[in-house]
C-alpha positions as CSV (number, residue, x, y, z in Angstrom):
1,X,0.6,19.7,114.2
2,X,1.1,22.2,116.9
3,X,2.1,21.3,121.2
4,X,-1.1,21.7,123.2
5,X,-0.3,24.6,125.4
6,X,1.0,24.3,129.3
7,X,-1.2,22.4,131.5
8,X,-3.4,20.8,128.3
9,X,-0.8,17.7,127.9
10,X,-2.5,16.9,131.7
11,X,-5.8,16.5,130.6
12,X,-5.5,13.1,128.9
13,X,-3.7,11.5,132.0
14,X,-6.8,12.9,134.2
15,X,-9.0,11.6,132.7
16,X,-7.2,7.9,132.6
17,X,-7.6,8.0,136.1
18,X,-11.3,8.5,136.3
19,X,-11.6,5.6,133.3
20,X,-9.7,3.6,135.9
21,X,-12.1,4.5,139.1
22,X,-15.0,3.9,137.2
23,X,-13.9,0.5,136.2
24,X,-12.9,-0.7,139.7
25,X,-16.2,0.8,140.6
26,X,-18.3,-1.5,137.9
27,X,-19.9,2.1,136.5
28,X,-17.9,2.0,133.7
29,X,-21.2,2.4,131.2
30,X,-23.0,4.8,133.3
31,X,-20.3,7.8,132.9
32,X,-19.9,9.7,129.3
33,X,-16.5,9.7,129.8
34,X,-14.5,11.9,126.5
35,X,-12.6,9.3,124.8
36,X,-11.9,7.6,121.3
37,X,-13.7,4.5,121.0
38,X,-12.2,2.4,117.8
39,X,-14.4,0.5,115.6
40,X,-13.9,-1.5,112.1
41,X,-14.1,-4.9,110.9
42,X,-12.3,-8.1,111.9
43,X,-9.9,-7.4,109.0
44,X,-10.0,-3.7,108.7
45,X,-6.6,-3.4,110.6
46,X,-7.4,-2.2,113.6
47,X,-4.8,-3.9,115.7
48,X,-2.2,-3.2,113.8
49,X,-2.9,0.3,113.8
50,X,-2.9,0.3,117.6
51,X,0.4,-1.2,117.7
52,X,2.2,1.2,115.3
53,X,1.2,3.9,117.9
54,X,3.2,1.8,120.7
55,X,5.7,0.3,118.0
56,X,5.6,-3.0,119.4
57,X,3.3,-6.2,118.9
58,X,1.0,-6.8,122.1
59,X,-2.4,-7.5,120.6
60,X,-4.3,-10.6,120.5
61,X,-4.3,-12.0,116.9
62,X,-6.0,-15.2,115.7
63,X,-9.2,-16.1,113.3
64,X,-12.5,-15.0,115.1
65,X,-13.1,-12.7,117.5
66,X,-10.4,-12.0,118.7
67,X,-10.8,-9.2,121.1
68,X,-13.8,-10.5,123.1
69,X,-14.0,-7.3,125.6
70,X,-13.4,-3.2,124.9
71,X,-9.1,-2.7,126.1
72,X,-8.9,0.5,127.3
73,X,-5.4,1.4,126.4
74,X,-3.9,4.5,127.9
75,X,-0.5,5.5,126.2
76,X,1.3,7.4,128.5
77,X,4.7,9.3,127.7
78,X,7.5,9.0,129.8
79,X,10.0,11.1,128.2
80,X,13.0,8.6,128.9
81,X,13.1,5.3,130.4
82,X,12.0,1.3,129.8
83,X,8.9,0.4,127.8
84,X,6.5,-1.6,130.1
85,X,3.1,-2.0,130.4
86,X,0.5,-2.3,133.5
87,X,-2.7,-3.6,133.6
88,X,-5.6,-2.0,136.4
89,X,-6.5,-6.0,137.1
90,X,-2.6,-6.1,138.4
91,X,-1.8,-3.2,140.0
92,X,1.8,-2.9,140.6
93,X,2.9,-5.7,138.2
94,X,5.0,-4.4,135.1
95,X,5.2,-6.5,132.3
96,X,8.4,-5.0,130.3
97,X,8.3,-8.2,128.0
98,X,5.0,-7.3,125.4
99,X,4.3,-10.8,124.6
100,X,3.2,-11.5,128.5
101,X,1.2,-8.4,128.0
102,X,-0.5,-10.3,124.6
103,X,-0.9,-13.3,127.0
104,X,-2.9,-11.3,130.3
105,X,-5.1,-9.9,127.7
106,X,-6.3,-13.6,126.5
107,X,-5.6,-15.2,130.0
108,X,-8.1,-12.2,132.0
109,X,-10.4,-12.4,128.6
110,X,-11.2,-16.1,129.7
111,X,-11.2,-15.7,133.4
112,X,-14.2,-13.9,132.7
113,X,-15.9,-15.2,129.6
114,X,-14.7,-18.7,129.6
115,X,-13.1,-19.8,126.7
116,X,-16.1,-20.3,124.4
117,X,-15.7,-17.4,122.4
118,X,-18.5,-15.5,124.5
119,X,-17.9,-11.7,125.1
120,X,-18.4,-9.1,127.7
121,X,-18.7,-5.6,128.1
122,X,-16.4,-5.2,131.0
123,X,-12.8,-3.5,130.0
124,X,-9.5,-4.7,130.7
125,X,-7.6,-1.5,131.3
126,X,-3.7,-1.3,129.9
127,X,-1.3,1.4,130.4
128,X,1.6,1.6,128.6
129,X,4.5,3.6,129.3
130,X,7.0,4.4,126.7
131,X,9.2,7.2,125.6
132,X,8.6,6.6,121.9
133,X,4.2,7.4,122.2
134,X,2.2,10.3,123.0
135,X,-0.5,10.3,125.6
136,X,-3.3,9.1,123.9
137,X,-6.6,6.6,125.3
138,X,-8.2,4.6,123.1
139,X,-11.0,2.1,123.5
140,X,-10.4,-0.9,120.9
141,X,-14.0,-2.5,120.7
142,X,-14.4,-6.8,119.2
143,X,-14.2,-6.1,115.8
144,X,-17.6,-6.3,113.7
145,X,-18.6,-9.7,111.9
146,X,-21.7,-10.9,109.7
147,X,-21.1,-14.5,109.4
148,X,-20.9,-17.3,112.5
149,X,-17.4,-19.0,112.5
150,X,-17.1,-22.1,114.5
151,X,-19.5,-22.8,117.9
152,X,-20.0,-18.9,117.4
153,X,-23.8,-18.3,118.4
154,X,-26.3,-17.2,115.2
155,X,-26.7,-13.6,116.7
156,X,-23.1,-12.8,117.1
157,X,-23.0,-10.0,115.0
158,X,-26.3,-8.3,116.3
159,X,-24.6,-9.1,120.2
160,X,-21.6,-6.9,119.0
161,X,-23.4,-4.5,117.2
162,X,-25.2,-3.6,120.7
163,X,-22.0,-3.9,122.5
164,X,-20.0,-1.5,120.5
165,X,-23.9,0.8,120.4
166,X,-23.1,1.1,124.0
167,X,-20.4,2.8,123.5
168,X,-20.0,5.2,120.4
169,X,-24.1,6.5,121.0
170,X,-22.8,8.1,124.3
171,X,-22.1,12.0,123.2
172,X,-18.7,12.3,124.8
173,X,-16.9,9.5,122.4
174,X,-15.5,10.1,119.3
175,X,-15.8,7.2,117.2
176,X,-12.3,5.9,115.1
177,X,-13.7,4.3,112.1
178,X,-11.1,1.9,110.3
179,X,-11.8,0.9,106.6
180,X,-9.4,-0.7,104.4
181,X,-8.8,0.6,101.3
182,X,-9.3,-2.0,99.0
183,X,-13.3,-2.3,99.9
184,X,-15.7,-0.1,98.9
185,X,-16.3,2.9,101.4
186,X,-20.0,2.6,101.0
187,X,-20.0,-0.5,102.6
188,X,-18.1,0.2,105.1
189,X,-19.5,-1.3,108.7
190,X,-17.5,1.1,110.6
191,X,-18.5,3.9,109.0
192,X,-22.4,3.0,108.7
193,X,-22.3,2.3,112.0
194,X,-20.5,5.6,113.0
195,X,-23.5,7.1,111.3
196,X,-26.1,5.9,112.9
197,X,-25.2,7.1,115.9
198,X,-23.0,10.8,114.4
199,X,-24.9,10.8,111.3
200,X,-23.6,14.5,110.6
201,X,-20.0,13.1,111.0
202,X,-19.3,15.5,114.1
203,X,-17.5,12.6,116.4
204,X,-16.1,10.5,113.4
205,X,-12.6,10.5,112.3
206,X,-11.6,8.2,109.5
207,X,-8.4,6.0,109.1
208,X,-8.3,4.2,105.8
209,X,-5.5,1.2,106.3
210,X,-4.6,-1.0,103.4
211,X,-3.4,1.5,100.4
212,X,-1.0,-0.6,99.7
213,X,-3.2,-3.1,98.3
214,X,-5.9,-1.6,96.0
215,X,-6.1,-2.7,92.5
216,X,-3.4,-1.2,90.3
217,X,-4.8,2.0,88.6
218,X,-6.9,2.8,91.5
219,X,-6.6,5.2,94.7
220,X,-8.5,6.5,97.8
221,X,-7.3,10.3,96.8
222,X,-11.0,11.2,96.7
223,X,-11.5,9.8,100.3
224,X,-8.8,11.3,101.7
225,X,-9.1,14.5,100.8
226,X,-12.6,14.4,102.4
227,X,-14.3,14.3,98.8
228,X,-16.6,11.1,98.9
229,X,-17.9,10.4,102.1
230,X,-17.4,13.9,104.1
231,X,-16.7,13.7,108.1
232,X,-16.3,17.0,110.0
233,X,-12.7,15.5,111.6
234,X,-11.7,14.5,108.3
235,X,-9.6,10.8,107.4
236,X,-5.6,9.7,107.4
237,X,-4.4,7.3,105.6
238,X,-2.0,4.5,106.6
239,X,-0.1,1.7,105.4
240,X,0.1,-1.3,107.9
241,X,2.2,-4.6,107.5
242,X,1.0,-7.2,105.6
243,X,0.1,-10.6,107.4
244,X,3.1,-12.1,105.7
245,X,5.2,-9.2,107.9
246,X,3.6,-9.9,110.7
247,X,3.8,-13.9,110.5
248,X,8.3,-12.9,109.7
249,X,8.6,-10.7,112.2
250,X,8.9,-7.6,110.5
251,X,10.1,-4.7,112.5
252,X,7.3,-2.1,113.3
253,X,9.6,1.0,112.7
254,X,11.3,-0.4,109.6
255,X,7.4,-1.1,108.8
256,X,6.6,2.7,109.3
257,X,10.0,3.8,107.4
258,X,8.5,1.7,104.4
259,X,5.0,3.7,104.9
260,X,6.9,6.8,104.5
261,X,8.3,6.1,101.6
262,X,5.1,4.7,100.4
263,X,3.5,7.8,100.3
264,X,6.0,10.0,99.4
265,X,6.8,7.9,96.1
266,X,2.9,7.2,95.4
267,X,1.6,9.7,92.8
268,X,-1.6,9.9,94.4
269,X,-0.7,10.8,97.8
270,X,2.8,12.2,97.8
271,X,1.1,15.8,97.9
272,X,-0.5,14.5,101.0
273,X,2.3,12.4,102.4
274,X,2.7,15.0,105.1
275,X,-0.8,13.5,106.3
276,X,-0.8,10.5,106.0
277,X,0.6,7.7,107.9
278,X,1.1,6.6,111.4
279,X,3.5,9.0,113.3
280,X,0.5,12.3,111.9
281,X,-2.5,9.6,113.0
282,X,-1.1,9.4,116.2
283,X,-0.6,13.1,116.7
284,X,-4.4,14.6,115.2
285,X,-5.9,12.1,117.6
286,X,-3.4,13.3,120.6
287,X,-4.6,16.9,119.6
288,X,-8.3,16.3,118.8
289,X,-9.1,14.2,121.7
290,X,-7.0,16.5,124.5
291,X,-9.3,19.3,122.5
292,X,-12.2,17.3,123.0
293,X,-11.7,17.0,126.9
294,X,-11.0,20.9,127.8
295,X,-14.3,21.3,125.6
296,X,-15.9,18.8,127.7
297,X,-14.5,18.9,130.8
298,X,-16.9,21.7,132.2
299,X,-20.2,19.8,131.9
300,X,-18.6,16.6,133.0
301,X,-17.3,18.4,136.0
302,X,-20.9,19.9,136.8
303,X,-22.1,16.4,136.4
304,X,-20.1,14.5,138.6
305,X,-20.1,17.8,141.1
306,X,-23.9,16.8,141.3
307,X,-23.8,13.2,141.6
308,X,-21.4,13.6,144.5
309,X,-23.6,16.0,146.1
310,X,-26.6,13.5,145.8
311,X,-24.3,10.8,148.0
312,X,-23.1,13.1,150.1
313,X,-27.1,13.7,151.4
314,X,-27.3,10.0,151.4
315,X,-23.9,9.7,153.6
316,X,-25.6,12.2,155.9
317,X,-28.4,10.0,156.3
318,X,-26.8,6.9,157.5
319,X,-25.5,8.9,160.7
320,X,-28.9,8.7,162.0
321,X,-29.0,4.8,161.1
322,X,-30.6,2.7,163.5
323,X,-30.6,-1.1,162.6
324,X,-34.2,-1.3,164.7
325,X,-35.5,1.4,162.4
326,X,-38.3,-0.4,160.6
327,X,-39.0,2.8,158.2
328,X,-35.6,1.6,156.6
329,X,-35.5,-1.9,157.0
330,X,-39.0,-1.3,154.5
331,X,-36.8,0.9,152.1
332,X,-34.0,-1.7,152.2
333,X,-36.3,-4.3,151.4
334,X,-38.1,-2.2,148.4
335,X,-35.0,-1.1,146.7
336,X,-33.5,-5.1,146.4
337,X,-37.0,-6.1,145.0
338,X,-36.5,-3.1,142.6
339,X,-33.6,-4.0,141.9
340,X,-34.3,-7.6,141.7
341,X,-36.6,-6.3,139.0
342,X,-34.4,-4.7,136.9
343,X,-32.2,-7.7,137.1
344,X,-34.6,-10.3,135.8
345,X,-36.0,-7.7,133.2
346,X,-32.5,-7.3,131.5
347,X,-31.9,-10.9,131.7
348,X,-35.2,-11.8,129.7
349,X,-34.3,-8.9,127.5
350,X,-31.0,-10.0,127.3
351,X,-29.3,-6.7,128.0
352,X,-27.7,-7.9,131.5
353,X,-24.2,-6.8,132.6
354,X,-22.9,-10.4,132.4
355,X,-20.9,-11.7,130.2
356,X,-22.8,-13.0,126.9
357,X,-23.1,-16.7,126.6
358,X,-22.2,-18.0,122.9
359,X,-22.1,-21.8,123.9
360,X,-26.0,-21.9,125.4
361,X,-29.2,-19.7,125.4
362,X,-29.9,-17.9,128.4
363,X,-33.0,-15.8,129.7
364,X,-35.1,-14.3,127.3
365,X,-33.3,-16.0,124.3
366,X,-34.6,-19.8,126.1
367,X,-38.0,-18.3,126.3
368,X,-38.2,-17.2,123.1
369,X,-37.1,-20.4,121.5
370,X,-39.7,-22.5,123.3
371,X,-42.6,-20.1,122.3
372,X,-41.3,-20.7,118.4
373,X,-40.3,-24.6,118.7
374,X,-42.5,-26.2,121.1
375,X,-45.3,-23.9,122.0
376,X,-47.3,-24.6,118.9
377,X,-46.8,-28.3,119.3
378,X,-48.3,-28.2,122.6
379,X,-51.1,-26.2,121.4
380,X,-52.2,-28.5,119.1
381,X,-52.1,-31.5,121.3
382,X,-54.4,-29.7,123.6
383,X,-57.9,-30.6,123.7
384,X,-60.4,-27.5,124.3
385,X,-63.9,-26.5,124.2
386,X,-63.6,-23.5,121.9
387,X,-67.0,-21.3,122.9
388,X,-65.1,-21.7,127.1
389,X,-61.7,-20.5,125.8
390,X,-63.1,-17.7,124.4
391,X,-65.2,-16.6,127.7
392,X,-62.4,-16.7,129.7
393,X,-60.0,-14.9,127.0
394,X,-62.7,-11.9,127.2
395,X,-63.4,-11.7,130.9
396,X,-59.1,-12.2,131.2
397,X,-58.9,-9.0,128.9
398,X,-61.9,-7.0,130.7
399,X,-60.0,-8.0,134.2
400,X,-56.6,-6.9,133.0
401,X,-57.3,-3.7,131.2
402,X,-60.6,-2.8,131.8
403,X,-60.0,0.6,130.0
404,X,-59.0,-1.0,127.1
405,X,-60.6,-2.0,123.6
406,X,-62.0,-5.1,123.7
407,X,-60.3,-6.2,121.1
408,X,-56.7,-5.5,121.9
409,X,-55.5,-8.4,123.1
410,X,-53.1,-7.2,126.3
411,X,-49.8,-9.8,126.8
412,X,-51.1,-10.2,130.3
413,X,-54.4,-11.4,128.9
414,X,-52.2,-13.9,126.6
415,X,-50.3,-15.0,129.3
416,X,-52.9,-15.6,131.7
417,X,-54.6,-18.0,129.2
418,X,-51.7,-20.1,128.2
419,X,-51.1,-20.3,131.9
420,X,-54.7,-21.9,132.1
């Protein structure tokens, strides 16, 4: 794997500091950042893949979800020097022991969620500094489920689904689909949801954990030589430790020493073995995502160039500001009802910034459950002449949507007559 050229290892740090700007901002989701989102089941490996690349355990681990909001971890190189990490939320704070780090993560998850399993789209940011990684972001996303554990809500997988939606569908994010090996591929719900949103495998890379435990006489040769299920970036293969290793303490390096060997001694892969494993994961990603930002980086630039033109007029404006002005005490007054809008919108739709409730239903969802579990009840209590409720149904439509058929019966119409 080759050394980006002079100036190219600066690109990854630059754009950790606009992830961090945007975040203190709350604008986080309305950027297209370049980045590597990761995405994979709840038992796909994920974390243990992340913590390979920093060679030290700091991730949240547990049964459920686990990681209840995206971590944006920046790995940052210092050439020489103490391992210590820094969160954005406490600026100036190292923590050089990694189990306090593990601890803030869960600690700052329930500050904001409460601690009833409910999740939010809001990142914690996490920088680590170490001599022993390259510099590398990447955003690990909750982990995809199907079935309700515990007081989890029934829609929990469709409230992740949209979550992680939010951020692989954006252009700009490659999309780091883990799959163990000893499921089948076609099922994978990292990699069908990768396609949804890359469906010519364009932003996809592939990391197939778990080799170590497919059924004897089997492999995932096919798969990682790009034969069965084709992505343009292509999949590595790694070997993570086993719960049992992680519940003894097992060393990460001496863990990544035994994948080595793994692969070099495995008839399947030891013609691969130079590609495969950890230390070659963490380097195509360090290549293909500093890549991805120099290809990038002119159309962000234009972008944001633009958008700081736009407040730089609206800057200009407020120099002329007069408090008396009643031309923008009106405008004032019209953008917080707009907005005020918007707001109540997304909460009926359920598609508000705040964090997601998984202990009570909220907005839209409380709404909806009346209309299905008492609404009918109530309708057949009610006592009605039918010939009137059908006059006022058709002069309701004709007054709503007078341009209308007849016959289509408009919400508003609906609405107006259950009102009655």
């Amino acid at each position: 794997m080759s050394t980006p050229p002079t100036g190219m290892e600066n690109l990854i740090p630059l754009v950790n500091k606009l992830q961090d700007a945007f975040t203190r901002l709350g604008v986080h989701m309305q950027l297209d950042l370049p980045q590597i989102a990761v995405v994979g089941g709840q038992s796909a490996g994920k974390s243990s893949v992340l913590e390979n690349f920093v060679g030290r355990d700091f991730l949240p681990r547990g049964s459920g979800i686990v990681t209840r909001r995206p971590l944006i971890l920046q790995l940052v190189n210092t050439k020489t020097g103490p391992e210590y990490g820094e969160f954005l939320h406490c600026k100036g704070k190292k923590f050089m022991n990694f189990d306090d780090i593990r601890l803030e993560i869960e600690e700052d998850t329930d500050r904001l969620t409460g601690k009833n399993k409910g999740i939010s789209n809001l990142p914690i940011n996490l920088r680590i500094y170490s001599p022993h990684v390259l510099n590398l972001t990447l955003v690990d996303l909750p982990g995809l489920t199907r079935v309700p554990v515990g007081d989890q809500p029934a829609d929990i997988e469709k409230q992740i689904r949209d979550m992680l939606l939010q951020f692989i569908s954006k252009e700009n994010t490659l999309i780091l689909a883990v799959t163990p090996a000893n499921t089948d591929i076609a099922t994978s719900d990292a990699l069908k949801l990768a396609k949804d949103v890359d469906p010519e495998g364009v932003r996809t890379i592939g990391v197939i954990t778990k080799l170590d435990l497919m059924d004897e006489g089997t492999d995932a040769r096919d798969i990682l030589e790009n034969k069965t299920y084709t992505l343009r970036r292509g999949y590595v293969g790694v070997v993570n430790r086993s719960q049992k290793d992680i519940e003894g303490k097992k060393d990460i390096k001496a863990a990544q020493a035994a994948e080595r060997k793994f692969f070099l001694s495995h008839p399947a892969y030891r013609h691969l073995a130079d590609k495969l494993g950890t230390p070659y994961l963490q380097r195509v990603l360090n290549q293909q995502l500093t890549n991805h930002i120099k290809d990038t980086l002119p159309a962000l630039r234009d972008k944001l160039m633009k958008q700081q033109l736009s407040l730089e007029k609206e800057v200009e404006q407020y120099k002329y500001f007069r408090p008396d002005d009643p031309s923008l005490k009106t405008k004032a007054m019209l953008q917080m009802i707009q907005q005020l809008q918007t707001d109540f919108e997304r909460a009926i739709e359920g598609s508000g910034s705040n964090a997601i409730s998984t202990n009570e239903l909220s907005g839209g969802a409380k709404i909806n459950r009346l209309f299905h579990e008492r609404f009918p009840f109530e309708i057949v209590k009610m006592e009605f002449d039918e010939k009137e409720l059908r006059r006022e149904i058709a002069f309701a439509i004709r007054n709503i949507h007078v341009h209308l058929d007849v016959y289509a019966l408009p919400y508003e119409g609906r609405s107006y007559c259950q009102l009655q």
